[in-house]
PDB file of N, CA, C and O in Angstrom, chain B, residues numbered from 101:
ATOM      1  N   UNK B 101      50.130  47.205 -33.004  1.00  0.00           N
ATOM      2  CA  UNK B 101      49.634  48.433 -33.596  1.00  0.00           C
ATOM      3  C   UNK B 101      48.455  48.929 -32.769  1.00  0.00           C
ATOM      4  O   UNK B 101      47.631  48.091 -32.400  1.00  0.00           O
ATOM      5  N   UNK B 102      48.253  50.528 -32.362  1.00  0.00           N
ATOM      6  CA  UNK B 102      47.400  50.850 -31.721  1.00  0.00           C
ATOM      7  C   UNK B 102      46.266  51.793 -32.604  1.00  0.00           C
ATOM      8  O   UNK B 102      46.574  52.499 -33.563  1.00  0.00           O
ATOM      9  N   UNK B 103      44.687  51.612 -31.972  1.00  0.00           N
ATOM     10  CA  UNK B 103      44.093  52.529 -33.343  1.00  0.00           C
ATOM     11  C   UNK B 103      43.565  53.342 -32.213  1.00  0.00           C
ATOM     12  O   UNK B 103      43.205  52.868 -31.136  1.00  0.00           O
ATOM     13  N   UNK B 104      43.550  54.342 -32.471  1.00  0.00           N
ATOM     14  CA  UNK B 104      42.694  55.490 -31.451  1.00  0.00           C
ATOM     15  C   UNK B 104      41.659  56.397 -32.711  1.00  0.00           C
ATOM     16  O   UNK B 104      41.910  57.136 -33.663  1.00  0.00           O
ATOM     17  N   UNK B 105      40.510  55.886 -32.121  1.00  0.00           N
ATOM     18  CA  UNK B 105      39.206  56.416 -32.243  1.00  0.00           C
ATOM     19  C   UNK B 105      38.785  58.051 -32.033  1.00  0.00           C
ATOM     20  O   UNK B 105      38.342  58.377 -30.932  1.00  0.00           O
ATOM     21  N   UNK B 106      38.893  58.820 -32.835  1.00  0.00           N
ATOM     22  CA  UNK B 106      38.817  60.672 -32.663  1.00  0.00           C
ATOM     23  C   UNK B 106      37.289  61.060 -33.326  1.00  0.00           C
ATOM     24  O   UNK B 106      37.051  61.394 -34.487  1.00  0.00           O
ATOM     25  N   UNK B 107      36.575  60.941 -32.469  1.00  0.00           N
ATOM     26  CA  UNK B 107      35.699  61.596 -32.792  1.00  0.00           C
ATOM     27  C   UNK B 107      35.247  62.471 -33.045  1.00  0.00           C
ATOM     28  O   UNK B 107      35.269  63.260 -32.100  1.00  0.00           O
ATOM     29  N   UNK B 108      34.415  63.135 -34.576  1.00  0.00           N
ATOM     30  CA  UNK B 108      34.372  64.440 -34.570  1.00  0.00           C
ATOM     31  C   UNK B 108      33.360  65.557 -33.501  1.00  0.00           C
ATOM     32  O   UNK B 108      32.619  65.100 -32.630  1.00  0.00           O
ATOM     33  N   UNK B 109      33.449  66.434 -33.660  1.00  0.00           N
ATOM     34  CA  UNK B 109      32.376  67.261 -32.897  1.00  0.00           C
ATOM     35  C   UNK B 109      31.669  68.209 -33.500  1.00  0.00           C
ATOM     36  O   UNK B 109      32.211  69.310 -33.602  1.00  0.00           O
ATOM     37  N   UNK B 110      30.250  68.022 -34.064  1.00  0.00           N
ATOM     38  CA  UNK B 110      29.932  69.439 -34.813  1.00  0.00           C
ATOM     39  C   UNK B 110      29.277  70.021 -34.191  1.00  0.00           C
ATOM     40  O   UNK B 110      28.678  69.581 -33.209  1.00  0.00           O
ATOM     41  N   UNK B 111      29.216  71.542 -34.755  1.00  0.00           N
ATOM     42  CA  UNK B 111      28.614  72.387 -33.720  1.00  0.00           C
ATOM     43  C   UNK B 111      27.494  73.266 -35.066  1.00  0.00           C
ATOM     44  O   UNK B 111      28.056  73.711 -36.068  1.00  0.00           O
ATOM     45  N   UNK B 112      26.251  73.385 -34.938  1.00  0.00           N
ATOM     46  CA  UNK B 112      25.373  74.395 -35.925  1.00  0.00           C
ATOM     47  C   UNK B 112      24.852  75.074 -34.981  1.00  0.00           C
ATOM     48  O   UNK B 112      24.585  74.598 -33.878  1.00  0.00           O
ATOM     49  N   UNK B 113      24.623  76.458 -35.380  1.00  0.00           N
ATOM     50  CA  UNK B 113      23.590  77.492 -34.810  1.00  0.00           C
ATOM     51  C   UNK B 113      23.288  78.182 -35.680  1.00  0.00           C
ATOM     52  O   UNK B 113      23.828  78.062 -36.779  1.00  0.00           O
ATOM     53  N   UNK B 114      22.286  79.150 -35.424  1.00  0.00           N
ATOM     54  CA  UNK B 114      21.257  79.877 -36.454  1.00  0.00           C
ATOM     55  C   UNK B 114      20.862  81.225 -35.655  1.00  0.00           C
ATOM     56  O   UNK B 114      20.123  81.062 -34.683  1.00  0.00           O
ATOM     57  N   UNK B 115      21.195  82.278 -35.903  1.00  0.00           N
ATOM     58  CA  UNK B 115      20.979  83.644 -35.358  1.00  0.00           C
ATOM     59  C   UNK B 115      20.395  84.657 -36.387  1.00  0.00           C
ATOM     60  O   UNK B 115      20.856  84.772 -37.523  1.00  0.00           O
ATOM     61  N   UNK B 116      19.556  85.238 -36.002  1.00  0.00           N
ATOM     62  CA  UNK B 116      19.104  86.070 -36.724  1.00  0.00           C
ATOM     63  C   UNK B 116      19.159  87.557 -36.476  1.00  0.00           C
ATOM     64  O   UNK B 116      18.781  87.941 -35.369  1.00  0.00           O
ATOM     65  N   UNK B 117      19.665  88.634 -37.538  1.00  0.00           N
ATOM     66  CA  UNK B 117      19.624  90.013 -36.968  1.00  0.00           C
ATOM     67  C   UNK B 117      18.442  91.250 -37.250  1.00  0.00           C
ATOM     68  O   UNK B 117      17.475  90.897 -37.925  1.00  0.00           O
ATOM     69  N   UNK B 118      18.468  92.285 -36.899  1.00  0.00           N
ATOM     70  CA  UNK B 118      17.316  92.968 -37.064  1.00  0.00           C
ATOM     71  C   UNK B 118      17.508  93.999 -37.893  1.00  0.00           C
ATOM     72  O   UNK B 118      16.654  94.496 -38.627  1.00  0.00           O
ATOM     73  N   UNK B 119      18.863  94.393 -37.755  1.00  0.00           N
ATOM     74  CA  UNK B 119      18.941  95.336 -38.951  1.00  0.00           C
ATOM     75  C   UNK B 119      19.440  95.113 -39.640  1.00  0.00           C
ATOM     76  O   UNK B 119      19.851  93.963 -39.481  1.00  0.00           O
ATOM     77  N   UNK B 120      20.019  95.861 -41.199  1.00  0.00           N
ATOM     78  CA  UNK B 120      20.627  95.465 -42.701  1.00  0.00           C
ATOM     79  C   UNK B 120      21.895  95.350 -41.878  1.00  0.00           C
ATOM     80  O   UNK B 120      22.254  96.035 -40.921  1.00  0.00           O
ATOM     81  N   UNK B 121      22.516  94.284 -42.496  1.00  0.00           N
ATOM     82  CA  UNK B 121      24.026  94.299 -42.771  1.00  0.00           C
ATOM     83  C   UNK B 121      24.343  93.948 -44.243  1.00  0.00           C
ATOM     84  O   UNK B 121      24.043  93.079 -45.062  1.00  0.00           O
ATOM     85  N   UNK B 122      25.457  95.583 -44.132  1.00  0.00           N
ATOM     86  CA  UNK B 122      26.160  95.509 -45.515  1.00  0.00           C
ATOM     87  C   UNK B 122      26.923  94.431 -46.063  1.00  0.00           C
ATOM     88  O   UNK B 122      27.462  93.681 -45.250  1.00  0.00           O
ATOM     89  N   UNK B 123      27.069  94.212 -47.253  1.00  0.00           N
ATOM     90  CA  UNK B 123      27.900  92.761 -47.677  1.00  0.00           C
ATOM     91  C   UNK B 123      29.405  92.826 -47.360  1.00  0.00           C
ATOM     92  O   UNK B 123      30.097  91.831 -47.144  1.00  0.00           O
ATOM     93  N   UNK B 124      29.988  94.531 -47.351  1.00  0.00           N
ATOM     94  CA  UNK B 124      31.019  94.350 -46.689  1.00  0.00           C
ATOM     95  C   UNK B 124      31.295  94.089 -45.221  1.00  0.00           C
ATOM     96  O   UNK B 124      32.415  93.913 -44.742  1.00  0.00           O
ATOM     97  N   UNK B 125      30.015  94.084 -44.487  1.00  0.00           N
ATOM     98  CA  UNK B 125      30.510  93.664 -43.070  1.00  0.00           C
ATOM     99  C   UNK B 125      30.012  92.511 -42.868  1.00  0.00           C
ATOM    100  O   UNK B 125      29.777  92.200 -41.701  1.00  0.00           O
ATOM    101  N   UNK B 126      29.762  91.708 -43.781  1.00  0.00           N
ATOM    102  CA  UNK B 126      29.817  90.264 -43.851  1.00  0.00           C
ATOM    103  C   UNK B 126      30.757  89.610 -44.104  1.00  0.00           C
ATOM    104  O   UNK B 126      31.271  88.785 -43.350  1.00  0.00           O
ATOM    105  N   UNK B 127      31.166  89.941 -45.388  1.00  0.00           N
ATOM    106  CA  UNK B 127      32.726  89.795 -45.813  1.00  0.00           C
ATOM    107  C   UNK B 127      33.810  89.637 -44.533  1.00  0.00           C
ATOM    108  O   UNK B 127      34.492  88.643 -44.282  1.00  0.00           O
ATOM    109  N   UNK B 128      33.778  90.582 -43.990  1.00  0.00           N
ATOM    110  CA  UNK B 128      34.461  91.029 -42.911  1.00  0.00           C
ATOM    111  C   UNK B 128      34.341  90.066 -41.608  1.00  0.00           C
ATOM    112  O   UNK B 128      35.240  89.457 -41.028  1.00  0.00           O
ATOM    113  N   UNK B 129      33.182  90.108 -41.377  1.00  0.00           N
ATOM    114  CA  UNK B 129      32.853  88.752 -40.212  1.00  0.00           C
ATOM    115  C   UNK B 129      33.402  87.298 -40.734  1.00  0.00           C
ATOM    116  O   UNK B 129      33.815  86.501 -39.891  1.00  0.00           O
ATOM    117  N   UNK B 130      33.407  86.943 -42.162  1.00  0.00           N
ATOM    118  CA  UNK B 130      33.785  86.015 -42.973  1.00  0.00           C
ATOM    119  C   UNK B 130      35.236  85.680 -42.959  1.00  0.00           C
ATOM    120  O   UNK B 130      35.491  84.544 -42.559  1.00  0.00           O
ATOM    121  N   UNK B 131      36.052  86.290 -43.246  1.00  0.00           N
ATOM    122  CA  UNK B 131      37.352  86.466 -42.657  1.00  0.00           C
ATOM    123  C   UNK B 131      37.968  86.548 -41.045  1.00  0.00           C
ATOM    124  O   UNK B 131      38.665  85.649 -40.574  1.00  0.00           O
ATOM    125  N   UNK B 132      37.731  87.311 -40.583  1.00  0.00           N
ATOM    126  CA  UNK B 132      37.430  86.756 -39.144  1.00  0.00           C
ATOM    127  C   UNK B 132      37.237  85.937 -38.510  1.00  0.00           C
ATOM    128  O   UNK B 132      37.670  85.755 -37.373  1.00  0.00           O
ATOM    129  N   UNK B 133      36.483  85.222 -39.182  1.00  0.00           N
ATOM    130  CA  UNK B 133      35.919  84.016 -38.727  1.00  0.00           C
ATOM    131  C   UNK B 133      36.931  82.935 -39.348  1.00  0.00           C
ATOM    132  O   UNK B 133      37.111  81.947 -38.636  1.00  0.00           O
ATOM    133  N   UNK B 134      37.664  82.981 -40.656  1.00  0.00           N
ATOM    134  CA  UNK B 134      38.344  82.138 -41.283  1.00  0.00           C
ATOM    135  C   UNK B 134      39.881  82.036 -40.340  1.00  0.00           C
ATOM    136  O   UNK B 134      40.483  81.016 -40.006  1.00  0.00           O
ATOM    137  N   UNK B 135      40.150  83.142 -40.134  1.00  0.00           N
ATOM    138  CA  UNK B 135      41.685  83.436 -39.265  1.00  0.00           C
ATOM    139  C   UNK B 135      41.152  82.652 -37.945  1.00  0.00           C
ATOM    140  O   UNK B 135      41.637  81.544 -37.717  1.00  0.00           O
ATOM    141  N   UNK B 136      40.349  83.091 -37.226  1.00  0.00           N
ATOM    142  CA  UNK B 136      40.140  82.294 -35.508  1.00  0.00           C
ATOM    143  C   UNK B 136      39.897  80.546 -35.614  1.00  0.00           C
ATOM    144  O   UNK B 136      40.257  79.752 -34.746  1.00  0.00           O
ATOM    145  N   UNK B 137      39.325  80.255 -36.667  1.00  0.00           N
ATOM    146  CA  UNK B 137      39.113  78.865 -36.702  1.00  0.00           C
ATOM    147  C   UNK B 137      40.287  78.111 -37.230  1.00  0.00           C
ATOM    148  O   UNK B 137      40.507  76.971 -36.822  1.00  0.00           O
ATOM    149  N   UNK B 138      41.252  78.834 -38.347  1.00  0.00           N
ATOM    150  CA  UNK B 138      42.333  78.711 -38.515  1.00  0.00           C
ATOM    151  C   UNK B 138      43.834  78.094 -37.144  1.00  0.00           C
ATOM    152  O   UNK B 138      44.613  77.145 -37.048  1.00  0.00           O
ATOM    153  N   UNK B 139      43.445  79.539 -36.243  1.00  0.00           N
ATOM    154  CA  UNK B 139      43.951  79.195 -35.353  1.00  0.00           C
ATOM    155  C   UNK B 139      43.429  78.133 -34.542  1.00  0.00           C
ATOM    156  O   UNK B 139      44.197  77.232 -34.206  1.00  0.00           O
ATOM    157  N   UNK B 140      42.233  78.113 -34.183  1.00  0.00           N
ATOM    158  CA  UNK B 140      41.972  77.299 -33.320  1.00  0.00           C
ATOM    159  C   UNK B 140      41.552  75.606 -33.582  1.00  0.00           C
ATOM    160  O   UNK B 140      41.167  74.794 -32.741  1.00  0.00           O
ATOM    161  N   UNK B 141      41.816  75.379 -35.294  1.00  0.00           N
ATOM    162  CA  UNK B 141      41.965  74.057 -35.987  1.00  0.00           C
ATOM    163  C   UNK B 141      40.385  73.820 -36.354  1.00  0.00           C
ATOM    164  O   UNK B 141      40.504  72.884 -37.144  1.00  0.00           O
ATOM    165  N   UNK B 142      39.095  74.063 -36.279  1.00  0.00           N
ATOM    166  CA  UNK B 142      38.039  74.611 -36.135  1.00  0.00           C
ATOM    167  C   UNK B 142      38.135  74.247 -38.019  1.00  0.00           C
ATOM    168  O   UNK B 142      39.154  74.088 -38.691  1.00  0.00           O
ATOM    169  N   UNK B 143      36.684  74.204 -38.468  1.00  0.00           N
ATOM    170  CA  UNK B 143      36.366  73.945 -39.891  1.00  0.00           C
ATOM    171  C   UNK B 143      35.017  73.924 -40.059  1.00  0.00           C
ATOM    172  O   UNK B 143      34.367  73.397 -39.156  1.00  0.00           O
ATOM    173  N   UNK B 144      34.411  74.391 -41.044  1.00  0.00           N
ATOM    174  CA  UNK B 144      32.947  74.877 -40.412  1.00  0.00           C
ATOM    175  C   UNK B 144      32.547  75.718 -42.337  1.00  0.00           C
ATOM    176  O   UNK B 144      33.094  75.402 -43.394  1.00  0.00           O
ATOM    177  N   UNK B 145      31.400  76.831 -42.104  1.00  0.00           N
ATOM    178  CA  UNK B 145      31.246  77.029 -43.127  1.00  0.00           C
ATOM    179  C   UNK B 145      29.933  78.146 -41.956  1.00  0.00           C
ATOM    180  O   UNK B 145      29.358  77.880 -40.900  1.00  0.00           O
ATOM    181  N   UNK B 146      29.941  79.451 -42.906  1.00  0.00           N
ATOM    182  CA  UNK B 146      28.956  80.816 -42.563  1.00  0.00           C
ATOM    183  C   UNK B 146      28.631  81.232 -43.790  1.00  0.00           C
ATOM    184  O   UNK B 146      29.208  81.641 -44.797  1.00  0.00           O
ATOM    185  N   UNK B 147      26.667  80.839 -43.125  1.00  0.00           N
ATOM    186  CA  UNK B 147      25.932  81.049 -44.155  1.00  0.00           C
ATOM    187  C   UNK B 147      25.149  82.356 -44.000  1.00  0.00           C
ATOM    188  O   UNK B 147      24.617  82.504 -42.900  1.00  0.00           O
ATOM    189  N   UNK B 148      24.978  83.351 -44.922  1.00  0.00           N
ATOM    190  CA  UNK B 148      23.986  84.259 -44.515  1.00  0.00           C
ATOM    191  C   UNK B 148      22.792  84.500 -45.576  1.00  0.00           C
ATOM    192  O   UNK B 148      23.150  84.405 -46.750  1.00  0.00           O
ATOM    193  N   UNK B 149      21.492  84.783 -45.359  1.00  0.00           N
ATOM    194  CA  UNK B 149      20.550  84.230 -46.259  1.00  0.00           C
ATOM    195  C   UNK B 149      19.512  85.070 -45.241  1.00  0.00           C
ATOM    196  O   UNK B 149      19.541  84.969 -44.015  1.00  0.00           O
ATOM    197  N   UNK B 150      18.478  86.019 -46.091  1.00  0.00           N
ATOM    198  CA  UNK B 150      17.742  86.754 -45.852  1.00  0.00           C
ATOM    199  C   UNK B 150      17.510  87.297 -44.160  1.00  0.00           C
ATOM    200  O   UNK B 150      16.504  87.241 -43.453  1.00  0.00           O
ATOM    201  N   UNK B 151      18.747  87.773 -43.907  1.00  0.00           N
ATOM    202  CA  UNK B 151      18.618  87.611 -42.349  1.00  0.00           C
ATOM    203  C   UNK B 151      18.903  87.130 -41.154  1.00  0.00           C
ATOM    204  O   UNK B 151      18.656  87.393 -39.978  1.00  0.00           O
ATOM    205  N   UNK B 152      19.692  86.087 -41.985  1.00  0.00           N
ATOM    206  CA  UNK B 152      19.561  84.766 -40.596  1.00  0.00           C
ATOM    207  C   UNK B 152      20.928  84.432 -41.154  1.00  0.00           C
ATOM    208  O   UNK B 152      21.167  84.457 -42.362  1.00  0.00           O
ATOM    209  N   UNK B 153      21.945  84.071 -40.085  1.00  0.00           N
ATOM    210  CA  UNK B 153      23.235  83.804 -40.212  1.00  0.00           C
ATOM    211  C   UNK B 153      23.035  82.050 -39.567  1.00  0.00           C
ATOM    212  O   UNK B 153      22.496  81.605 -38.554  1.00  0.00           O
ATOM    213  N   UNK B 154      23.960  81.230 -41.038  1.00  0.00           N
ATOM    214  CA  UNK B 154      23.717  79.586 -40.894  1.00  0.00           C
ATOM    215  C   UNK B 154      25.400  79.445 -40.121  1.00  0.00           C
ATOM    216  O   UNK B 154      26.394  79.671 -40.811  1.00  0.00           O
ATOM    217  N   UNK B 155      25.494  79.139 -38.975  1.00  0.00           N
ATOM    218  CA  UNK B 155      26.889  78.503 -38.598  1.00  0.00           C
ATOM    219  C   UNK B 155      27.056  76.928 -38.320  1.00  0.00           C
ATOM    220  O   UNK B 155      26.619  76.369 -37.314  1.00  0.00           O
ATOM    221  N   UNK B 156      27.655  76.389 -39.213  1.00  0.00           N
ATOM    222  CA  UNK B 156      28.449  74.947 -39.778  1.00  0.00           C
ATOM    223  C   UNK B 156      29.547  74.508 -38.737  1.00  0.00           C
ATOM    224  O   UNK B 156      30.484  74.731 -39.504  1.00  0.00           O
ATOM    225  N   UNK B 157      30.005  74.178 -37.899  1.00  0.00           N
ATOM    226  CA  UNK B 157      31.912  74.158 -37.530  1.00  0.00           C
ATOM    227  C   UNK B 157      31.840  72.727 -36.971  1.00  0.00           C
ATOM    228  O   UNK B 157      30.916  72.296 -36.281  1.00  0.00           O
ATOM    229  N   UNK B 158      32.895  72.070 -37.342  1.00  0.00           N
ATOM    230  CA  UNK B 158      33.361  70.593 -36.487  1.00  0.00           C
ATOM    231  C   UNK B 158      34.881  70.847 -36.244  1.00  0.00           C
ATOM    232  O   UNK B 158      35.727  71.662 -36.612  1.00  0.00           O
ATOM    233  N   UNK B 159      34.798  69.583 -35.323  1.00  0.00           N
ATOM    234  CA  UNK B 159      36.360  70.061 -34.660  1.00  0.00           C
ATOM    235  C   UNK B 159      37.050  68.885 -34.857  1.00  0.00           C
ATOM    236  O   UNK B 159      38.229  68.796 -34.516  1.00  0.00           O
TER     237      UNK B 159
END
């Protein structure tokens, strides 16, 4: 029997913007973001909170 060892990979970043964004174009980035990681097997979590966008993803 063979065991192979897969290590995960996480990835966080933290960006911040300068002007308002509406909740629908968050929404919108939110989805977007759900379809590409989808495809690309990607799992993660987008946080947004007074400004500052929280990005979560492991692979």
């Amino acid at each position: 029997m063979a065991l192979y060892y897969c290590g995960m990979i996480r990835l966080t970043y933290i960006s911040s913007f300068g002007n308002q964004i509406a909740a629908k174009d968050i929404r919108e980035i939110g989805l977007i973001s759900e379809k590409n990681n989808a495809r690309d097997g990607l799992t993660g979590v987008l946080l947004c909170f007074k400004g500052v966008f929280y990005h979560f993803s492991q692979v």
